[in-house]
C-alpha positions in Angstrom: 124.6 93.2 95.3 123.3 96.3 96.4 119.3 96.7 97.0 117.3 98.6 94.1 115.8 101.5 94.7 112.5 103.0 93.0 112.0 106.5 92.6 108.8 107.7 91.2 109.1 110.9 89.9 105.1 112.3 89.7 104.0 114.8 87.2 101.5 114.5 84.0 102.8 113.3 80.7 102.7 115.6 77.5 104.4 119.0 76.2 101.5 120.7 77.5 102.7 119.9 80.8 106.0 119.4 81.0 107.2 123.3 83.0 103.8 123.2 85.5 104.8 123.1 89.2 103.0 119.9 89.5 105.7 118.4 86.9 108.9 118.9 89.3 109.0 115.3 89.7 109.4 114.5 86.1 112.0 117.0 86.3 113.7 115.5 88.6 113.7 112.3 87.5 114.7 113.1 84.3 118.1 115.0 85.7 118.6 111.8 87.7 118.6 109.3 84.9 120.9 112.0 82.8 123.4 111.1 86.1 123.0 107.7 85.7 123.4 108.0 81.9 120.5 105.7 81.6 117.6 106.9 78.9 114.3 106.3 79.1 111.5 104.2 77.6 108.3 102.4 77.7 107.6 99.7 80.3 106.6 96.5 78.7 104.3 95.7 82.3 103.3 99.5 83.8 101.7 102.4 82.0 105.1 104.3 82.4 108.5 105.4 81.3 111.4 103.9 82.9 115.1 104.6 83.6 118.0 102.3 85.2 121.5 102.2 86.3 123.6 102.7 89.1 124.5 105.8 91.4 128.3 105.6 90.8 130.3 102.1 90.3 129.0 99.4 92.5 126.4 101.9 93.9 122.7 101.3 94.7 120.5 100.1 91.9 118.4 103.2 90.7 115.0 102.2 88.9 113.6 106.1 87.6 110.0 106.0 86.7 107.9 108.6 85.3 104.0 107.0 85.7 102.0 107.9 82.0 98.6 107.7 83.8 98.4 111.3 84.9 98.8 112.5 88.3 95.5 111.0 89.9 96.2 107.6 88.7 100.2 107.6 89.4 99.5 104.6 92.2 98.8 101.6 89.5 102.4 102.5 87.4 104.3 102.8 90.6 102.9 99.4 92.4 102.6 97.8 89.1 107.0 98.5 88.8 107.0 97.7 92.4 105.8 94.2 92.1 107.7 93.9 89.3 111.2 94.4 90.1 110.5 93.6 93.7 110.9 96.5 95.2 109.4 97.2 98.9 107.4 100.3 100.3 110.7 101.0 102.4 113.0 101.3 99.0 110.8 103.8 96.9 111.1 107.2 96.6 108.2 109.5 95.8 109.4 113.0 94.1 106.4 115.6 94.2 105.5 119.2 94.2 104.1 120.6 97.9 102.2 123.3 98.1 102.7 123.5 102.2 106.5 124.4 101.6 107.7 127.5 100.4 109.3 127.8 96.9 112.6 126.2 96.8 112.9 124.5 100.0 113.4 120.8 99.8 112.4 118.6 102.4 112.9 114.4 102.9 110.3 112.4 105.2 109.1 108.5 104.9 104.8 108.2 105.7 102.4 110.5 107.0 99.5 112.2 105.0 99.0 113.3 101.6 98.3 117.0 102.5 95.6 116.6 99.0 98.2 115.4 96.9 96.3 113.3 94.5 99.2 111.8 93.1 100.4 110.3 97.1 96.9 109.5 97.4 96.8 107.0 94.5 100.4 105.9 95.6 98.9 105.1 98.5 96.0 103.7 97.9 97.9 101.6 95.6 101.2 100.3 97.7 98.3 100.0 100.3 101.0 102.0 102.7 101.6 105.4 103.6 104.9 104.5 104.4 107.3 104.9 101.5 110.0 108.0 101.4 108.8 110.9 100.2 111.5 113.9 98.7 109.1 117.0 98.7 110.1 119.8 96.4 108.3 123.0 98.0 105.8 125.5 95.4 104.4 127.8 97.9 101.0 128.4 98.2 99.3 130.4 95.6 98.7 134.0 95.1 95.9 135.4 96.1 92.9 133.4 95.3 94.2 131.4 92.8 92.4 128.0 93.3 95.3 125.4 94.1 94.1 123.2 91.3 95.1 125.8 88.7 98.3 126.7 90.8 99.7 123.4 90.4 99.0 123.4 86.9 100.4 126.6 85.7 103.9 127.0 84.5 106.5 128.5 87.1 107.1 131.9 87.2 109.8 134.1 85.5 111.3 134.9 88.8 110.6 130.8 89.5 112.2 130.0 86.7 115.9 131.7 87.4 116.5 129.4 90.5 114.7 126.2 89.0 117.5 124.6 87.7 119.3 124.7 90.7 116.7 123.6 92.6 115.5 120.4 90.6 120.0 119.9 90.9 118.9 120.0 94.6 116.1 117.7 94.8 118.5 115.3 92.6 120.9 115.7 94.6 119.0 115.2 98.2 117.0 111.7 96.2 120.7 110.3 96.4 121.5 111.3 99.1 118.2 109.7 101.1 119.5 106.6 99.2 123.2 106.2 99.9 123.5 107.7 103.7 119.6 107.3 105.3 116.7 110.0 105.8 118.6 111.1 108.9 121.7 111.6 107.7 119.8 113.5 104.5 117.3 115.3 106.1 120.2 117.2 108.2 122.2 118.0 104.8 118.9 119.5 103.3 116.6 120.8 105.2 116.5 124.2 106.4 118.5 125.5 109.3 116.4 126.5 112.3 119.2 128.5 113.7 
């Protein structure tokens, strides 16, 4: 039986919300559980939506969660489904917004800092490791002066939106991959050439 898998998609529940650059991971998760043909609902023991099935037949166990806490409390959901369904540090998958990578770049790592993500912080703080997988869906810093709080919460742009469908296919498609064939393997089928 193959290993299950968490994926914690972050972002801040209501309509209000749901198109800010800080949502991507919602996004995300929601195109993943669409894949899986699995729905979504209300987690009898975590303040959160959840999804499950499996990536293709006999595939890896996918457990899709959307925490209901808003960002800056994302860590209780996410540790609370953790303990639940048994899943360790090394199988979950955070999906969030990163302001330190340029709009539409995708990039895969396991550990390290939060970079002021309050959502990674409370995941953190929370799993009481650093070291979970982490698929980072670039946002670019904002214009100007625009304080980054505000950035993050602001809707994507009309030029944004033309390539964000394809982009949140991407980040789908790189979570599975990081899944089924290894960060390695995953990192060198998504992340930017250097040549």
């Amino acid at each position: 039986m193959p290993e299950a898998w968490l994926v914690v998609g972050l972002g801040n529940p209501g309509p209000g919300y749901a198109k800010n650059r800080h949502n991507v991971g919602f996004m995300v998760a929601d195109l993943l559980g669409h894949r899986i043909g699995a729905r979504f609902g209300r987690h009898r023991r975590a303040v959160a939506e959840v999804a499950e099935g499996h990536l293709g037949p006999g595939g890896p166990r996918l457990i899709l969660a959307k925490p209901l806490t808003y960002m800056n409390l994302s860590g209780g959901p996410a540790a609370a489904l953790a303990l639940f369904y048994k899943v360790p540090p090394d199988h979950l998958v955070a999906v969030h917004d990163e302001l330190d990578i340029p709009y539409g770049q995708i990039r895969l790592k396991i550990g390290g800092g939060e970079g002021g993500h309050n959502g990674l912080r409370s995941l953190s703080r929370s799993l009481q490791t650093k070291d979970y997988y982490r698929v980072r869906f670039g946002i670019g810093r904002p214009p100007g002066r625009q304080d980054p709080a505000d950035y993050v919460l602001s809707d994507f742009s009309a030029a944004e939106r033309k390539e964000l469908d394809f982009l949140v296919d991407r980040a789908a498609d790189a979570t599975e991959a990081l899944v089924t064939e290894g960060l390695e393997r995953a990192q060198n089928t998504f992340h930017p050439s250097l040549a």
